[in-house]
N, CA, C and O atoms as a CHARMM CRD file, in Angstrom:
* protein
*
  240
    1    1 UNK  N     80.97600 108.29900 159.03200 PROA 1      0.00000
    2    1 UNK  CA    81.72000 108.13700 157.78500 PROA 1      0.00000
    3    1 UNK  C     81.32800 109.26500 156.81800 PROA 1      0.00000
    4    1 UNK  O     80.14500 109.60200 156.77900 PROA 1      0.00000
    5    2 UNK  N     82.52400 110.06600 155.78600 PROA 2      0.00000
    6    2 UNK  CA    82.25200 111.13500 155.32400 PROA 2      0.00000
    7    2 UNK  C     82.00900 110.26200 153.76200 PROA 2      0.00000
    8    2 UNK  O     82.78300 109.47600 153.21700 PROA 2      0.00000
    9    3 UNK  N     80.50400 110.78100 153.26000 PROA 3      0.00000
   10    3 UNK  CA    80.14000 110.30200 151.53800 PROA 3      0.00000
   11    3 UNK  C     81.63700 110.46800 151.07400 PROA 3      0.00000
   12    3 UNK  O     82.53000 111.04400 151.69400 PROA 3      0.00000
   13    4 UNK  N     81.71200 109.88700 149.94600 PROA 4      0.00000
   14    4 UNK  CA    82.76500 110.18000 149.02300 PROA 4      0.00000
   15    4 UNK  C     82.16000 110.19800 147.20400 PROA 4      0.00000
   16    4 UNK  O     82.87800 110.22900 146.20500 PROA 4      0.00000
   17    5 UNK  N     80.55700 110.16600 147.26200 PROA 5      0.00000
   18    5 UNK  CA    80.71500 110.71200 146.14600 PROA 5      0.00000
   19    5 UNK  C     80.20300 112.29100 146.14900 PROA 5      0.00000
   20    5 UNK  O     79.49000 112.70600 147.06300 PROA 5      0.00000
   21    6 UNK  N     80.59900 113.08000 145.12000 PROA 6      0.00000
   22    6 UNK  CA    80.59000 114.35500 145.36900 PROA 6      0.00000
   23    6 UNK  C     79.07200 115.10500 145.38900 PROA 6      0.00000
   24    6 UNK  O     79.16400 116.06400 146.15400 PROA 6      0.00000
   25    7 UNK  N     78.19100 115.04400 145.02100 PROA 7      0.00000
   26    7 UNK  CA    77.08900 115.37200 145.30700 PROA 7      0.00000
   27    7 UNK  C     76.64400 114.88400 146.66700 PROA 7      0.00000
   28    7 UNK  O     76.42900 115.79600 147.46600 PROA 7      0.00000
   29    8 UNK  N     76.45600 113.64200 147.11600 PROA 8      0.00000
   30    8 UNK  CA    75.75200 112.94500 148.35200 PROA 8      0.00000
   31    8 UNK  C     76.93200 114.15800 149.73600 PROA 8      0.00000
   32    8 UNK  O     76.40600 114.82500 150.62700 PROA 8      0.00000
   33    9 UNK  N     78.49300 114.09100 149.48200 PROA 9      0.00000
   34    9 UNK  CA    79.15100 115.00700 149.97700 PROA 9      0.00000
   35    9 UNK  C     78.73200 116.24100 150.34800 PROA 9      0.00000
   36    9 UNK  O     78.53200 116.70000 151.47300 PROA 9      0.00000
   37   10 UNK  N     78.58300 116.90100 148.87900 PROA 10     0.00000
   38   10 UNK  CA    77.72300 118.43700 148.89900 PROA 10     0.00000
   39   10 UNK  C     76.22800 118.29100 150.17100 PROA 10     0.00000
   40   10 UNK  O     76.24100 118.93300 151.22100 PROA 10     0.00000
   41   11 UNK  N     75.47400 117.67800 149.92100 PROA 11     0.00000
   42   11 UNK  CA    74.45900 117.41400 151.04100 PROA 11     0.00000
   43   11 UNK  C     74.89000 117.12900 152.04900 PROA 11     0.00000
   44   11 UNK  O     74.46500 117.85300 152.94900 PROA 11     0.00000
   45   12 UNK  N     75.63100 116.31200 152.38600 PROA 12     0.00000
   46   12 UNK  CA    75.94700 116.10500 153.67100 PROA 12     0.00000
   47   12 UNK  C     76.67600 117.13100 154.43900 PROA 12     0.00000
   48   12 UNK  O     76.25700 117.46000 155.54900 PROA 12     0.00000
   49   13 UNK  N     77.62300 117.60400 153.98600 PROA 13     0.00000
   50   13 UNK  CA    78.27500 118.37100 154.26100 PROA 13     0.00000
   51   13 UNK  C     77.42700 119.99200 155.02300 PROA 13     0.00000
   52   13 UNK  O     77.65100 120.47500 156.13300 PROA 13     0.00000
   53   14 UNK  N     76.44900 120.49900 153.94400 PROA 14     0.00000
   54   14 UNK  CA    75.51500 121.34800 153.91000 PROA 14     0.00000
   55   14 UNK  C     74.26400 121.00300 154.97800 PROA 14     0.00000
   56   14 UNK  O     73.68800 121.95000 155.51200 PROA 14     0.00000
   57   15 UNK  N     73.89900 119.77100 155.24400 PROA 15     0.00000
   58   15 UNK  CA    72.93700 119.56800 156.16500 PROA 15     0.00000
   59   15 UNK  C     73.99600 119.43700 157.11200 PROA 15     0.00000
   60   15 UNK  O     73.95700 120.55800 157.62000 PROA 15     0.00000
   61   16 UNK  N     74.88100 118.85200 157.67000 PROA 16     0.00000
   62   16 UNK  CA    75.85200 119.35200 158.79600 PROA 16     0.00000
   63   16 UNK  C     75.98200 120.94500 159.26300 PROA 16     0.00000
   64   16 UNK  O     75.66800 121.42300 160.35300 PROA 16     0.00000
   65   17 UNK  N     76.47100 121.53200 158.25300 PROA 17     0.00000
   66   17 UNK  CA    76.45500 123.07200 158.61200 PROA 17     0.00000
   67   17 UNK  C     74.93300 123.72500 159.01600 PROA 17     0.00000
   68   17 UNK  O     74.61100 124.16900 160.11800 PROA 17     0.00000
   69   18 UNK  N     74.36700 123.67100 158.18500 PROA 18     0.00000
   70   18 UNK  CA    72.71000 123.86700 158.96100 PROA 18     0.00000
   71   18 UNK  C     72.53700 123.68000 159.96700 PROA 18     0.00000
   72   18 UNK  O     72.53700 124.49700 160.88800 PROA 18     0.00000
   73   19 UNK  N     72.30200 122.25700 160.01500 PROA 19     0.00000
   74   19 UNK  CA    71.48500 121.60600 161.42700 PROA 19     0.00000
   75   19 UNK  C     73.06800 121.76300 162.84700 PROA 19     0.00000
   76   19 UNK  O     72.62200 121.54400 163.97300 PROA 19     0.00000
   77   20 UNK  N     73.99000 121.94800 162.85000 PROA 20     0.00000
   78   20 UNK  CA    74.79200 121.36800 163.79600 PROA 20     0.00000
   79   20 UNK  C     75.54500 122.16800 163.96800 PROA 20     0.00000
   80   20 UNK  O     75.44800 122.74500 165.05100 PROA 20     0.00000
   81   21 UNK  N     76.64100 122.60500 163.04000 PROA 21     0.00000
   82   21 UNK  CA    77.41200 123.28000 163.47400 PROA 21     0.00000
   83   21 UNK  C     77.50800 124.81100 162.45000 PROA 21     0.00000
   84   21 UNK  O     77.08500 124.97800 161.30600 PROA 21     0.00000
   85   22 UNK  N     78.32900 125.92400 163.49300 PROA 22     0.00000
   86   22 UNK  CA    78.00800 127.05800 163.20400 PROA 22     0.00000
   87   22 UNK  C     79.05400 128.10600 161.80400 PROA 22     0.00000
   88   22 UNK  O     78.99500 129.23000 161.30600 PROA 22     0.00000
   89   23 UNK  N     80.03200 126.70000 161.65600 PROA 23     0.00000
   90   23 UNK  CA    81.33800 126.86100 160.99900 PROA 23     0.00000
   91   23 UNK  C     81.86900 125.96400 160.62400 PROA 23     0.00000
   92   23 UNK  O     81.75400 125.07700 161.47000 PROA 23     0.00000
   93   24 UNK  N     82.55600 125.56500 159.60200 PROA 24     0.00000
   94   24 UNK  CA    83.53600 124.52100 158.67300 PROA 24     0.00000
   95   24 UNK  C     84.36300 124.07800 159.71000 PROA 24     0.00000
   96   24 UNK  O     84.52300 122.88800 159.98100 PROA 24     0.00000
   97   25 UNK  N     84.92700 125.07400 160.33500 PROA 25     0.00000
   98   25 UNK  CA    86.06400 124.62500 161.73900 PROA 25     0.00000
   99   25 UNK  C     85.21100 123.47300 163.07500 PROA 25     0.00000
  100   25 UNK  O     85.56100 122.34900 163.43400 PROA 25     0.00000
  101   26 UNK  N     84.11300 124.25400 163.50500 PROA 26     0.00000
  102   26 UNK  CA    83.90900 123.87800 164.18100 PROA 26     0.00000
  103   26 UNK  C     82.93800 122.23200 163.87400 PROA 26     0.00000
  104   26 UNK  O     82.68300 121.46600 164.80300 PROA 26     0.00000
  105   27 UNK  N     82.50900 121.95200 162.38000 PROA 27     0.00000
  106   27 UNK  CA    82.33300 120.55800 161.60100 PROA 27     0.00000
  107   27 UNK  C     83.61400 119.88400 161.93800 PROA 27     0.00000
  108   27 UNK  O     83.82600 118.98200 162.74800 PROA 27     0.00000
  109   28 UNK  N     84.23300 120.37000 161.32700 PROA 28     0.00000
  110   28 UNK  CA    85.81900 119.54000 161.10000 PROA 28     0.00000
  111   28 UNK  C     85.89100 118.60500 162.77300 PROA 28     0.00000
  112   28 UNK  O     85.79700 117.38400 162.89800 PROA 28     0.00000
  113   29 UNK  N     86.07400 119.58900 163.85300 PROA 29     0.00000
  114   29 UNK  CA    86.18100 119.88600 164.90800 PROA 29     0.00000
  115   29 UNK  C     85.28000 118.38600 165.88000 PROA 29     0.00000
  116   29 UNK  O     85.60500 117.45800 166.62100 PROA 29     0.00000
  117   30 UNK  N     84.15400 118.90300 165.31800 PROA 30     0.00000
  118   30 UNK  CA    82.90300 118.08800 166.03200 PROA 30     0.00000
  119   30 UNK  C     82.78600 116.69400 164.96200 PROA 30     0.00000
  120   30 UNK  O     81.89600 115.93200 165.34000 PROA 30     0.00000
  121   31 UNK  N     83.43400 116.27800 163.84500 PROA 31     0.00000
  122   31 UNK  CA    83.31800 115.19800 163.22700 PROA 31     0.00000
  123   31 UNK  C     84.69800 114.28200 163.68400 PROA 31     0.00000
  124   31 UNK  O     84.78900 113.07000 163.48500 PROA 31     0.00000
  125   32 UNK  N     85.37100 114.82200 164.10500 PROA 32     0.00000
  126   32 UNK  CA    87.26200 114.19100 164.22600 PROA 32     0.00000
  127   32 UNK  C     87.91900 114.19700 162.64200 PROA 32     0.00000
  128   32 UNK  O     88.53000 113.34800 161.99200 PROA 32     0.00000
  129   33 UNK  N     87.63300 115.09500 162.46300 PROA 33     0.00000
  130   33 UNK  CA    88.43500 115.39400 160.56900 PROA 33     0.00000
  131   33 UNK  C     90.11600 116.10300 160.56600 PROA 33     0.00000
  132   33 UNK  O     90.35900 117.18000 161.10900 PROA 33     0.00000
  133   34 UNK  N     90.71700 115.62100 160.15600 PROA 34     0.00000
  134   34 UNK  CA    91.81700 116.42600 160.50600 PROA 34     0.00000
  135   34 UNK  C     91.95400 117.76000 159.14100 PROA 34     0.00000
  136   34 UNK  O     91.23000 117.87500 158.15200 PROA 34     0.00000
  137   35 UNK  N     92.94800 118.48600 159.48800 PROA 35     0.00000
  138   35 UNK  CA    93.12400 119.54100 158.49200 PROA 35     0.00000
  139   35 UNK  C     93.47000 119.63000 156.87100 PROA 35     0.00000
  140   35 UNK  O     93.25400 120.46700 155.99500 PROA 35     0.00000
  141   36 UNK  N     94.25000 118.07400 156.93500 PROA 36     0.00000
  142   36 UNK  CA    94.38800 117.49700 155.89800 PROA 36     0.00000
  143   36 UNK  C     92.70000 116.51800 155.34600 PROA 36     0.00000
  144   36 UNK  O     92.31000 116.02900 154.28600 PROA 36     0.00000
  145   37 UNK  N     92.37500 116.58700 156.15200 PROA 37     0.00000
  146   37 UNK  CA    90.76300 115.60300 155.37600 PROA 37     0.00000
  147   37 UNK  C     90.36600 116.32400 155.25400 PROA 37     0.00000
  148   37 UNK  O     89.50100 116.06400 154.41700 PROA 37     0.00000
  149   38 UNK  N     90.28100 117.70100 155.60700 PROA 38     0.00000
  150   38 UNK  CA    89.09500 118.83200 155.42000 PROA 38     0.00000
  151   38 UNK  C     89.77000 119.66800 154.09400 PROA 38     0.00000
  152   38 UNK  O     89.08200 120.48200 153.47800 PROA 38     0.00000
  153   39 UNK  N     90.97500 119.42700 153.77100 PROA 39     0.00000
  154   39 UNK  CA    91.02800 120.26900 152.74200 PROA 39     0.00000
  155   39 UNK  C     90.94600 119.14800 151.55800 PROA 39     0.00000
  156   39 UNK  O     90.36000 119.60700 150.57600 PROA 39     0.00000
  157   40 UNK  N     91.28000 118.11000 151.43100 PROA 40     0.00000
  158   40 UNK  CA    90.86200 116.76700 150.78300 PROA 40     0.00000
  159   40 UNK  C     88.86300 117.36800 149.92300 PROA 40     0.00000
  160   40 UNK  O     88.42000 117.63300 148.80600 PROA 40     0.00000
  161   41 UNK  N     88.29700 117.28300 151.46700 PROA 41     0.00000
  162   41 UNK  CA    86.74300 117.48300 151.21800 PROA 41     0.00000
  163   41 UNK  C     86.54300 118.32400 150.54800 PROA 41     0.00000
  164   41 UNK  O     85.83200 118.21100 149.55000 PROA 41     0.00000
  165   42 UNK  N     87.53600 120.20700 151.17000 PROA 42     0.00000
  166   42 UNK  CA    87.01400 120.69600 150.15600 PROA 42     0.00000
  167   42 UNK  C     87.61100 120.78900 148.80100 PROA 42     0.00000
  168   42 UNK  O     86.91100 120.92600 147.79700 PROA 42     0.00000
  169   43 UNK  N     88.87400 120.71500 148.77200 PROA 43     0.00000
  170   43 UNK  CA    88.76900 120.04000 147.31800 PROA 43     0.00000
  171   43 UNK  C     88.19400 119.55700 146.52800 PROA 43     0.00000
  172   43 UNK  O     88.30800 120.01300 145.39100 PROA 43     0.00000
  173   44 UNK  N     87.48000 118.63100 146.72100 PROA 44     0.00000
  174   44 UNK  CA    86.50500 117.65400 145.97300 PROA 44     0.00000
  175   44 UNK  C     85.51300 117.62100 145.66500 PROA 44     0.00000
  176   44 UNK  O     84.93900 117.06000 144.73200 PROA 44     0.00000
  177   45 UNK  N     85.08000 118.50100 146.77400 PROA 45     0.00000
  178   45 UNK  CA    83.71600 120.01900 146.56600 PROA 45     0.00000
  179   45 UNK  C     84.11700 120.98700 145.64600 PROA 45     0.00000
  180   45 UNK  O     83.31200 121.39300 144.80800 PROA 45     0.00000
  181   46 UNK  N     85.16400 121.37300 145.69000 PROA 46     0.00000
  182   46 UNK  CA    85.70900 122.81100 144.71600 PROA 46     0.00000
  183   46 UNK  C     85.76400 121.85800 143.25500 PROA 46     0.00000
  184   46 UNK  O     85.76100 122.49400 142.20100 PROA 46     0.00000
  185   47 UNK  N     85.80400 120.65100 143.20200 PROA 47     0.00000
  186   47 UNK  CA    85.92500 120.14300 141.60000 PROA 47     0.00000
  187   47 UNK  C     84.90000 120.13600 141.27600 PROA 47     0.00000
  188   47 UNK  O     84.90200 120.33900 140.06200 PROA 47     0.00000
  189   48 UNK  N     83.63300 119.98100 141.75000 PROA 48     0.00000
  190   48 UNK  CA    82.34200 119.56400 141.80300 PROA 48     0.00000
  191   48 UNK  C     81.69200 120.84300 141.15400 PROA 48     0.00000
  192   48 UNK  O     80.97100 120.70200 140.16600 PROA 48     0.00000
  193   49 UNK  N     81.90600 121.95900 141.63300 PROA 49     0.00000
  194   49 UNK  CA    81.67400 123.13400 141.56800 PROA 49     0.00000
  195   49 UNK  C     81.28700 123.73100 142.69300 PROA 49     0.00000
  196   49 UNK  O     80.34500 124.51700 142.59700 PROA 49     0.00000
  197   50 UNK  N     81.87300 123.52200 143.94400 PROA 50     0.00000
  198   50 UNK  CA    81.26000 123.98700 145.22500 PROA 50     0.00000
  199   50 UNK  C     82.09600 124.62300 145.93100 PROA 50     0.00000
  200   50 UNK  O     83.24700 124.18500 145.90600 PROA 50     0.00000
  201   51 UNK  N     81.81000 125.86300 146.79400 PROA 51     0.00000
  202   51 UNK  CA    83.20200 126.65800 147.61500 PROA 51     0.00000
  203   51 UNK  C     82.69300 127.00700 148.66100 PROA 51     0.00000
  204   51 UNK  O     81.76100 127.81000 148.72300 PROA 51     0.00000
  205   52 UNK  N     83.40600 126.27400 149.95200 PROA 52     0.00000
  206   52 UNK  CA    82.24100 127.21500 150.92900 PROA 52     0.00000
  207   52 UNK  C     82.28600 128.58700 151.51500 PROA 52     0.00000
  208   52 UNK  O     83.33500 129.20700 151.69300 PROA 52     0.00000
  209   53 UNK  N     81.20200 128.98900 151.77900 PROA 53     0.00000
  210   53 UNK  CA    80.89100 130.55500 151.74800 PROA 53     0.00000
  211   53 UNK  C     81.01900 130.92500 153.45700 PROA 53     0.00000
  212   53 UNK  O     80.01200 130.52300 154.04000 PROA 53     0.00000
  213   54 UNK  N     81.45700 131.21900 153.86400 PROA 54     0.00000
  214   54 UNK  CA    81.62700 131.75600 155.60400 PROA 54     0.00000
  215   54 UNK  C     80.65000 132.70000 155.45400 PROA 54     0.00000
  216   54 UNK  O     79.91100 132.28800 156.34800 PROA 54     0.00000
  217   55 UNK  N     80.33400 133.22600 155.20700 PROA 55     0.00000
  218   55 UNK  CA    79.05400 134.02100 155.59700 PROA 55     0.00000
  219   55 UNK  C     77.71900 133.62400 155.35000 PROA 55     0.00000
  220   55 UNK  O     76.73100 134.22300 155.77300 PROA 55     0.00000
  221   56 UNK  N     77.71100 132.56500 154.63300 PROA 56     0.00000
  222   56 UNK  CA    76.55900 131.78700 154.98600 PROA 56     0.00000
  223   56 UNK  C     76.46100 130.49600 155.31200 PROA 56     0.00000
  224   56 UNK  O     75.44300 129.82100 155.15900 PROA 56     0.00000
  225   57 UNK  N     77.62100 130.07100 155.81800 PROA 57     0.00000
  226   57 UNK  CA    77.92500 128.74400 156.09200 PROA 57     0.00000
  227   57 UNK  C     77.55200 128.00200 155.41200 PROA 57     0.00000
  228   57 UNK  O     76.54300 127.40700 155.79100 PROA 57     0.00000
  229   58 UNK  N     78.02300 127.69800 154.32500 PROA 58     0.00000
  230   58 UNK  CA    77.29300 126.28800 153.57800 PROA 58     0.00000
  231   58 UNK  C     78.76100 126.68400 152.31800 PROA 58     0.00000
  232   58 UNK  O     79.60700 127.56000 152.13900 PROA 58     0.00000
  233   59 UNK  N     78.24700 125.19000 151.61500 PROA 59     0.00000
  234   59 UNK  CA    78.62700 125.30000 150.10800 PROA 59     0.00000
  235   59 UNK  C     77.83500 125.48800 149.12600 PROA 59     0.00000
  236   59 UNK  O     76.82700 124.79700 148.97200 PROA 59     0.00000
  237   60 UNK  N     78.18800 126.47400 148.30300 PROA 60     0.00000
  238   60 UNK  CA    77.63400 126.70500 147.47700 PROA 60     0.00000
  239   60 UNK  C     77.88400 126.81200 145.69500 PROA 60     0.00000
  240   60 UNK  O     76.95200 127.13600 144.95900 PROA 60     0.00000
């Protein structure tokens, strides 16, 4: 189950990319998220103040 409040999100999200996977795609991918939930997430991250960074995999 993906957090839905936006900080616990930001962590989760960020310890996913760390520990597991090597890319946002390949999270999405390896969680069963569709394209529409993943832009939902990051949305909700981007209100928060968070954008994720492909070159360092995470949000930041």
């Amino acid at each position: 189950m993906i957090p839905q409040d936006p900080m616990i999100l930001y962590s989760f999200m960020n310890m996913k990319l760390r520990d597991e996977y090597g890319s946002l795609e390949a999270l999405a991918e390896g969680l069963d998220i569709s394209s529409s939930e993943l832009e939902e997430i990051c949305d909700k991250l981007k209100k928060a103040g968070f954008e994720y960074n492909r070159e360092q995999n995470k949000f930041a």
